[in-house]
Structure formats: structure tokens, C-alpha cells
C-alpha positions as CSV (number, residue, x, y, z in Angstrom):
1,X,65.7,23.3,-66.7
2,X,63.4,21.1,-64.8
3,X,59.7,21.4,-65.3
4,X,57.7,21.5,-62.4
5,X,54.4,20.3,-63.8
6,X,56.4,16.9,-65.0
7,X,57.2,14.3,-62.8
8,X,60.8,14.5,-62.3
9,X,61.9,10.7,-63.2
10,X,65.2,9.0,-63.1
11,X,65.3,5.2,-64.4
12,X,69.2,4.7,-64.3
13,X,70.4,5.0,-61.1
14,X,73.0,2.3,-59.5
15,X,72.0,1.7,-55.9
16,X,75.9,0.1,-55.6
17,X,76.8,3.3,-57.1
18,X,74.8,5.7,-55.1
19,X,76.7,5.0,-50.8
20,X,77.9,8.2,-49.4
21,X,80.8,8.6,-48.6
22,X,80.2,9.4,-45.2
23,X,78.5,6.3,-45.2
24,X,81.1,4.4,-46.3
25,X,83.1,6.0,-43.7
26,X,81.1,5.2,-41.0
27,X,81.1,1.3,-42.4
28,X,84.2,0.9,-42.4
29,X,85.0,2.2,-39.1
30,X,81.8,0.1,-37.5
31,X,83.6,-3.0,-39.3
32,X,87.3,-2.2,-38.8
33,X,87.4,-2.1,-42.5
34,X,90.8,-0.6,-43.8
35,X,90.6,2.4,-46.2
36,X,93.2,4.1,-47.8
37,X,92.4,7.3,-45.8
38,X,90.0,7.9,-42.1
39,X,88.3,11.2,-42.8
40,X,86.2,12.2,-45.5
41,X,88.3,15.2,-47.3
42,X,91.7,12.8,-47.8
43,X,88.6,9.7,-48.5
44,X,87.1,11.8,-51.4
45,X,89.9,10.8,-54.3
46,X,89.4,7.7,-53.5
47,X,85.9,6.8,-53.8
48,X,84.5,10.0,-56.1
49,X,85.3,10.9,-59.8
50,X,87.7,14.1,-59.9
51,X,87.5,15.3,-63.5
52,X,87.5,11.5,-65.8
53,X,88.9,8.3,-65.9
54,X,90.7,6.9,-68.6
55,X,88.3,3.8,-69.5
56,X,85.1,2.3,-68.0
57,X,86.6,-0.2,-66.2
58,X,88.6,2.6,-64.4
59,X,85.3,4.4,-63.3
60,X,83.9,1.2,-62.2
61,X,87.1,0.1,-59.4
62,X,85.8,3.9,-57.7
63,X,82.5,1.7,-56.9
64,X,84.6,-1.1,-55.4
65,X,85.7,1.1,-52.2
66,X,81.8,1.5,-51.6
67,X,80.9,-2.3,-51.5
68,X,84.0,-3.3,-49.4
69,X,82.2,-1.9,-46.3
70,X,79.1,-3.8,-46.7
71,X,80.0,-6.7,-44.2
72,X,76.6,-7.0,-42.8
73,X,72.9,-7.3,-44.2
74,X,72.7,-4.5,-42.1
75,X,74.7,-2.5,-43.9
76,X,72.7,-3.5,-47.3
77,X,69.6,-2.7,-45.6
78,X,71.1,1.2,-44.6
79,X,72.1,2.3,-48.5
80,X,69.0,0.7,-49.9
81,X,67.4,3.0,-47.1
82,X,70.0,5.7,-48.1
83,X,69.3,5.7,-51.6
84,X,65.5,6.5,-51.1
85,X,66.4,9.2,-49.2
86,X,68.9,10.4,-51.4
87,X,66.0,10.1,-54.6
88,X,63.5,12.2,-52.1
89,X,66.1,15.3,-51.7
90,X,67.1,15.3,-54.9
91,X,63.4,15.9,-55.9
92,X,62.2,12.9,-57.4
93,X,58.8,11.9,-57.8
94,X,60.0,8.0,-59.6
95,X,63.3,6.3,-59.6
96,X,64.4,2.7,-60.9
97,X,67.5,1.7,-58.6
98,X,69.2,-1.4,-60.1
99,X,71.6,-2.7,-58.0
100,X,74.1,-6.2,-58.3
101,X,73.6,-8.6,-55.3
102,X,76.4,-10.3,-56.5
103,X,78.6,-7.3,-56.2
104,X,77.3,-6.5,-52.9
105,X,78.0,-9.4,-51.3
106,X,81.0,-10.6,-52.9
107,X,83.3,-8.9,-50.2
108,X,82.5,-10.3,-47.2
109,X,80.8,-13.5,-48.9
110,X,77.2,-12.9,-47.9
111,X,74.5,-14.4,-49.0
112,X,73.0,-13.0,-52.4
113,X,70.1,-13.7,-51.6
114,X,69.8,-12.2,-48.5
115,X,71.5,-9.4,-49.7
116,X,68.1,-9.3,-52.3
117,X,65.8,-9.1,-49.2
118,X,68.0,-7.1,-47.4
119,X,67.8,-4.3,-50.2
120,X,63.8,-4.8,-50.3
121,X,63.7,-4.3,-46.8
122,X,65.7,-1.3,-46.8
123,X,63.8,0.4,-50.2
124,X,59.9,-0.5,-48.3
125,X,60.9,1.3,-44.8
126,X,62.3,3.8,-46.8
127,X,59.5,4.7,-48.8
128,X,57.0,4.4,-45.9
129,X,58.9,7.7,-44.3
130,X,60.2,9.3,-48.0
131,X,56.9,10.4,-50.2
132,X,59.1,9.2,-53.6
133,X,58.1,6.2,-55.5
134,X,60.7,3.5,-56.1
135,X,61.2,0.2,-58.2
136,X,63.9,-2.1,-58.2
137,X,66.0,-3.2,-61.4
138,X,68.3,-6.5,-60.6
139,X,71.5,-5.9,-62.5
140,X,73.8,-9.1,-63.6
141,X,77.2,-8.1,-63.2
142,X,78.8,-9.6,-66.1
143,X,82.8,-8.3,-65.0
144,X,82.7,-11.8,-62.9
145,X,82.0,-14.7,-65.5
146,X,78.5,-16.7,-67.0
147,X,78.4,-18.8,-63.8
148,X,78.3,-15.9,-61.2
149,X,75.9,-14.3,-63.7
150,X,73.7,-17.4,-63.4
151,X,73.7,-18.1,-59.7
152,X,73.0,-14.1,-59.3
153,X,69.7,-14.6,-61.4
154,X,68.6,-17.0,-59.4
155,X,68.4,-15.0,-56.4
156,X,67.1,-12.3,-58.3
157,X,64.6,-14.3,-59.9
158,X,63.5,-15.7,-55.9
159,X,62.4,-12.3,-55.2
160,X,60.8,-11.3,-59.2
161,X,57.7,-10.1,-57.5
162,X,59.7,-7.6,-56.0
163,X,61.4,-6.0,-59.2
164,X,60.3,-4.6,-62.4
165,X,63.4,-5.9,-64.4
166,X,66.5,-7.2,-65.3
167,X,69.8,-5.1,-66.1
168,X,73.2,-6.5,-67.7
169,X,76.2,-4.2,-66.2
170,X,79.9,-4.1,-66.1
171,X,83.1,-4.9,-68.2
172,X,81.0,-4.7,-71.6
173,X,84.2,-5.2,-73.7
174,X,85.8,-8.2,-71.8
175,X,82.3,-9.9,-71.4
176,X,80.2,-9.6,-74.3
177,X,76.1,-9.9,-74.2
178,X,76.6,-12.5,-76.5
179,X,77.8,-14.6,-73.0
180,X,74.2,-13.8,-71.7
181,X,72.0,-15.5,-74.3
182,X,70.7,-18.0,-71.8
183,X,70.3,-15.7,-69.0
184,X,68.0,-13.4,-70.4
185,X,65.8,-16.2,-71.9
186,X,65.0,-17.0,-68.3
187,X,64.2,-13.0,-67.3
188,X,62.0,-12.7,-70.7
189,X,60.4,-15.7,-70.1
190,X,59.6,-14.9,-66.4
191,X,57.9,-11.7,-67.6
192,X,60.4,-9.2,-66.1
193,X,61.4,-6.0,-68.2
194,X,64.7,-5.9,-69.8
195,X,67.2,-3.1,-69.8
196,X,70.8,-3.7,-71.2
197,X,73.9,-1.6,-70.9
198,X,74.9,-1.8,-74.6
199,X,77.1,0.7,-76.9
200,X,79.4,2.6,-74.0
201,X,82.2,0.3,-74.1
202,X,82.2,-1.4,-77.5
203,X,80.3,-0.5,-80.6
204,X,77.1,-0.8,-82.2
205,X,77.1,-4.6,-82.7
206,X,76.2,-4.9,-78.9
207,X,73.6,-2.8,-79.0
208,X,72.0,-4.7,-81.9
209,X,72.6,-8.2,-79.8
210,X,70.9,-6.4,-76.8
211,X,67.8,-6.4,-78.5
212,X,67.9,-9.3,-80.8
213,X,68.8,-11.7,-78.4
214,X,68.3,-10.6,-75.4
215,X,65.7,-8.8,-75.6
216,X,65.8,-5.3,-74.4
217,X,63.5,-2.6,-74.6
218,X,65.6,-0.5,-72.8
219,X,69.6,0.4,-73.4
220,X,71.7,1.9,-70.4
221,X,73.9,4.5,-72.0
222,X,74.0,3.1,-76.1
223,X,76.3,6.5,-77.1
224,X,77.7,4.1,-80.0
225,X,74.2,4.1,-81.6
226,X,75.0,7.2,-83.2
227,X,77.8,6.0,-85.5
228,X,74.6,3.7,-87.6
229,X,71.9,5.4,-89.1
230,X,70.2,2.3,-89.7
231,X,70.5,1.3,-86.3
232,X,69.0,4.1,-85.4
233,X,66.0,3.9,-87.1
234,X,65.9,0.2,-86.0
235,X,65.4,1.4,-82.5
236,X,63.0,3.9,-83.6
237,X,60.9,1.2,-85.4
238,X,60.7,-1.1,-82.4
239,X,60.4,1.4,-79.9
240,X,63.6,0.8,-77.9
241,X,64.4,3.5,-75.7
242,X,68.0,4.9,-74.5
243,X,68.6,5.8,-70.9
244,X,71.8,8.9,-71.2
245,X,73.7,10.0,-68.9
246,X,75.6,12.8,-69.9
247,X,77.8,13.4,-66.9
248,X,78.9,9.6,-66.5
249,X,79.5,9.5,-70.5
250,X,82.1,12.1,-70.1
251,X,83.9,10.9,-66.4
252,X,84.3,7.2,-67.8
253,X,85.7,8.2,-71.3
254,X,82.9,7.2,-73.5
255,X,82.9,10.6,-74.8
256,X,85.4,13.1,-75.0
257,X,83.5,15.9,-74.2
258,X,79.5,16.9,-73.3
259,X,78.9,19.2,-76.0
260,X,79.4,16.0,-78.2
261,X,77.0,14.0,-76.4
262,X,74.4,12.4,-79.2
263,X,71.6,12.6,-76.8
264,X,70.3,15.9,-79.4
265,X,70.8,13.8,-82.4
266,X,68.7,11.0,-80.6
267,X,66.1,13.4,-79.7
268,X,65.9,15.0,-83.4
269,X,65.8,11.2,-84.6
270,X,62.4,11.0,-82.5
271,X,64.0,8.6,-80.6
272,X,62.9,7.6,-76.8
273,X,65.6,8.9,-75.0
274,X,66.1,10.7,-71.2
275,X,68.5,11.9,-69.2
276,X,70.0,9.9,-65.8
277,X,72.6,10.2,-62.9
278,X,73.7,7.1,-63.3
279,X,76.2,6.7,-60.2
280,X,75.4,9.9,-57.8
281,X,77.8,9.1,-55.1
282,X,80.9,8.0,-57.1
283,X,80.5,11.3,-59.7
284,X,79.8,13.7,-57.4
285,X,76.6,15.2,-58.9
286,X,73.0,14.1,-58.8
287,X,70.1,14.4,-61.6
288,X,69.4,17.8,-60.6
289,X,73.2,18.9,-62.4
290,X,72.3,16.6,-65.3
291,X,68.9,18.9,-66.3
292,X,70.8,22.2,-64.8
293,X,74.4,21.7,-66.2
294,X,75.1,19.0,-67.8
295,X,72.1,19.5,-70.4
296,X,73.2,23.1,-70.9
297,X,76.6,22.0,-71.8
298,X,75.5,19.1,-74.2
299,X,73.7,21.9,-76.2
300,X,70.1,20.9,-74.9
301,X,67.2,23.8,-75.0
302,X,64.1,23.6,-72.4
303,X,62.1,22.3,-74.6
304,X,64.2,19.8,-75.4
305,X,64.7,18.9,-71.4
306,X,61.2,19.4,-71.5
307,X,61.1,16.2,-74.0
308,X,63.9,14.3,-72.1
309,X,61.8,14.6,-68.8
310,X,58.8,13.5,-70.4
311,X,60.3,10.8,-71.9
312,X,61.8,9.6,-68.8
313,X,58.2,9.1,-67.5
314,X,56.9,7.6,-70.8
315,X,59.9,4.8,-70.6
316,X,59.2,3.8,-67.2
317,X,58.6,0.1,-65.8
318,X,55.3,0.7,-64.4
319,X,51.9,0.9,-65.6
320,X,50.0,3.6,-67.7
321,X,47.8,3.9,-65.2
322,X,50.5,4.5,-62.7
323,X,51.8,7.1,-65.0
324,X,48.6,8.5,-65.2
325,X,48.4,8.8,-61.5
326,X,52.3,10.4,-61.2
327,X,51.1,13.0,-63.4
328,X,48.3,13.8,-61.3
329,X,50.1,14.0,-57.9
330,X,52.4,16.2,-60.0
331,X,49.8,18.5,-60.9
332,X,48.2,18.9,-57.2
333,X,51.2,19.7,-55.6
């Protein structure tokens, strides 16, 4: 149930979530990087979803295997490249890829900051040989602690010119937003967007925080919101919109199953809410499944996908006259 004459949009999408398999493969091998298998069919458990996890944090160590083999800015450069690629075959005429330089480099201590340019690099050859338009989210990966948070902005904050905004990821439960207050002053004051992953893990409070004091006008995931009405109609009165992923709600936990995704309730709310892949490479299924299957089995009609997909376009970081100019190209082709 993807519309044609819509641009086909999908704003959360974790670049450190999105290496093949065969790519980490081939990494590992180039590096002489252990695994705990050396061909791709005995490598698959390891590094890709099969069925759920138990909790969040459990989906999340599936990533780790993915950034163990980056031991090179090399290596950074080829799944930035890689994930453009990935966007352009999928269909995609927009995509936000946030990614954690913090994460990235963390194995084989490189520097975050050249790990930043390294993705930049990797995302503008892409795009010069892939027709798909791409912008970069910086994601603070609060699972490792304030400090690593702060030095991460920093060399996120080096390159702002280069991103459209600022993401907070990870162990949501163990390391509240509340941590982040002083971190996100900086992003709002240096004019970056703000997107927050709030309401997965723990409940409604931190999707409140989010936008109170940090200042989000975007919430990654935020299933919680549907246990408070008034909540709900908070975020419809200042506009703040919900990026769902259906498919990733279910693998980590979040919910128990799609049907009972809240995404319709959101939508019949008139809230600003789409539909995202969230992790492609780790899950196993791309945005494609989430408008094909994944929508179909939370209950959604076409018109409602129709809504999703043009909400997707209408939340974007970019301009409305970029958005104008999407919908064009959309049309001509």
C-alpha cells in the first residue's frame, strides 16, 4: 500500500543499524575480526532479529556485532555509502539516517570525529551515483553515560552544517532524558532539529520531558503516548509528531503484538504520525514490508497508509520548499 504519486519517505532509519551482513562479513574478515560464525547462513542469528527479543536492550546488543567490524574510517565511509544505496533500492525518494559516532568508533577507539566526516564522505559520494535524497540526524547514545554523551556532541556539533538534527538513543530506562537537559540546550540553541526516542522503554513521563525540556519536535517510537489522553492532545496542540515503527515495536518487546500497535489511534487522534524501518539490517525487513505487511497487520487501510506516507513527508527536516520540489520530481516520474 505505497502510493506512487507520494514521495516515499522514511525519517527513522539507524545508519549503525542498517550494515549488511555480508558487509559485516567481509569486515571482519578484511580486519581479522573474530565472529561467532565465518559464513553468512550460521552469521544470520547472530546479527538479525529471528522472531523478538525479550527487552530493548536485547535488540540493541544484535547492533553491537555490526559496529565491531568498523576498525577503519574506511569502513565508516563504506556503510554510510551502503546505506544510500540501500535507501535507493528500497525505493526512496527522502531518508533521515541518524547514526552515533560514539558507537561507531568505540570498538576500535577511533576518532569521533573523524568517524563524523567519514560518514559525510561516504553519504555525498553516495548520493552523487544514487538519485535518493539524504540528511543526516547525529544520535547521542545515552547507554554510555552524560560525559560520553557530551564529548559525542561536540563532534557532532563540529560538523552541524552537515546535519539537520539531533537524536537521543539507547538504554531509555537505565539513562533517563532527564540526564540530557544540558545537552540539548546546546543542540536547540545551535539551531539544529530535535528528535527524541521517548515512550518505548519507559512510560509517558519521558515523552512529556522530551518535549518540555528538551525540546523535541519529533519522538522516535513514543508507543506509551497512548496510555494518556491528555498527553495526547498535548502533542496534538504543539504539533509534535511521532515517528512508528511497527515492525521494530514488536521484535524489541514494546508491544506484544502488531495488531495492537496505537499508530491507528494516533492517526484517528489527528496526530502527525508515519511509519519507519527503523533498523533494516538487524530486523531483516526494509520500509517496503512496513507499508506492505506490517501496516496490513496493524489494522491500517490505504487511505490510512496514504495519510502515514504523507505525513512522513510533511514531518521532514527540510524546507517546504524542498517538499514542494519532492512532490514534483514525484509527479514527473
Amino acid at each position: 500500500m505505497i502510493a506512487t504519486n507520494i514521495p516515499f519517505v522514511d525519517l527513522h532509519r539507524h545508519l549503525d543499524g542498517n550494515i549488511r551482513p555480508s558487509t559485516v562479513l567481509a569486515l571482519a574478515q578484511q580486519h581479522n575480526i573474530p565472529l561467532p560464525a565465518d559464513n553468512l547462513n550460521e552469521l544470520l542469528p547472530h546479527v538479525q532479529i529471528q522472531g523478538k527479543e525479550s527487552n530493548l536492550v536485547s535488540f540493541l546488543q544484535k547492533l553491537d556485532y555490526g559496529v565491531s567490524v568498523l576498525a577503519s574510517l574506511d569502513a565508516c565511509k563504506r556503510v554510510a555509502y551502503e546505506n544510500v544505496q540501500d535507501a535507493y533500492l528500497q525505493g526512496l525518494h527522502y531518508a533521515e539516517l541518524r547514526f552515533s559516532p560514539y558507537y561507531m568508533a568505540m570498538t576500535h577507539k577511533l576518532s569521533m570525529k573523524d568517524v563524523v566526516a567519514a560518514v559525510i564522505d561516504g553519504v555525498q559520494l553516495a548520493t552523487q551515483e544514487f538519485p535518493v535524497q539524504i540528511n543526516l540526524i547525529g544520535i547521542l547514545s545515552r547507554t554510555f553515560g552524560v560525559q560520553a554523551c557530551f564529548s559525542e556532541l561536540q563532534a557532532l556539533l563540529y560538523f552541524k552544517d552537515d546535519l539537520v538534527g539531533i537524536d537521543l538513543a539507547g538504554d531509555e530506562l537505565g539513562k533517563p532524558g532527564t540526564l540530557f537537559v544540558d545537552h540539548f540546550k546546546q543542540v536547540y540553541d545551535s539551531g539544529l532539529h530535535i528528535t527524541i526516542h521517548a515512550g518505548e522503554a519507559d512510560g509517558v513521563a519521558s515523552i512529556y520531558q522530551a518535549i518540555d525540556q528538551l525540546h523535541a519536535t519529533r519522538i522516535g517510537h513514543g508507543t506509551n503516548a497512548i496510555n494518556d489522553e491528555r498527553l495526547m492532545d498535548y502533542m496534538l496542540d504543539k504539533n509534535i509528531a511521532i515517528e512508528s515503527c511497527l515492525t521494530s515495536n514488536y521484535q524489541t518487546g514494546t508491544i506484544t503484538d502488531i495488531s495492537q500497535h496505537p499508530v491507528k489511534t494516533f492517526l484517528s487522534k489527528g496526530l502527525l504520525v508515519c511509519l519507519n524501518s527503523d533498523d533494516p539490517a538487524v530486523q531483516g525487513c526494509d520500509i517496503k514490508y512496513e507499508y506492505q505487511h506490517a501496516a496490513l497487520a496493524a489494522g491500517l487501510s490505504a487511505a490510512q497508509c496514504r495519510k502515514l506516507q504523507e505525513n512522513a513527508l510533511d514531518m521532514a527536516f527540510i524546507s517546504n520548499a524542498k517538499k514542494v520540489m519532492l512532490k514534483q520530481q514525484c509527479r514527473e516520474k
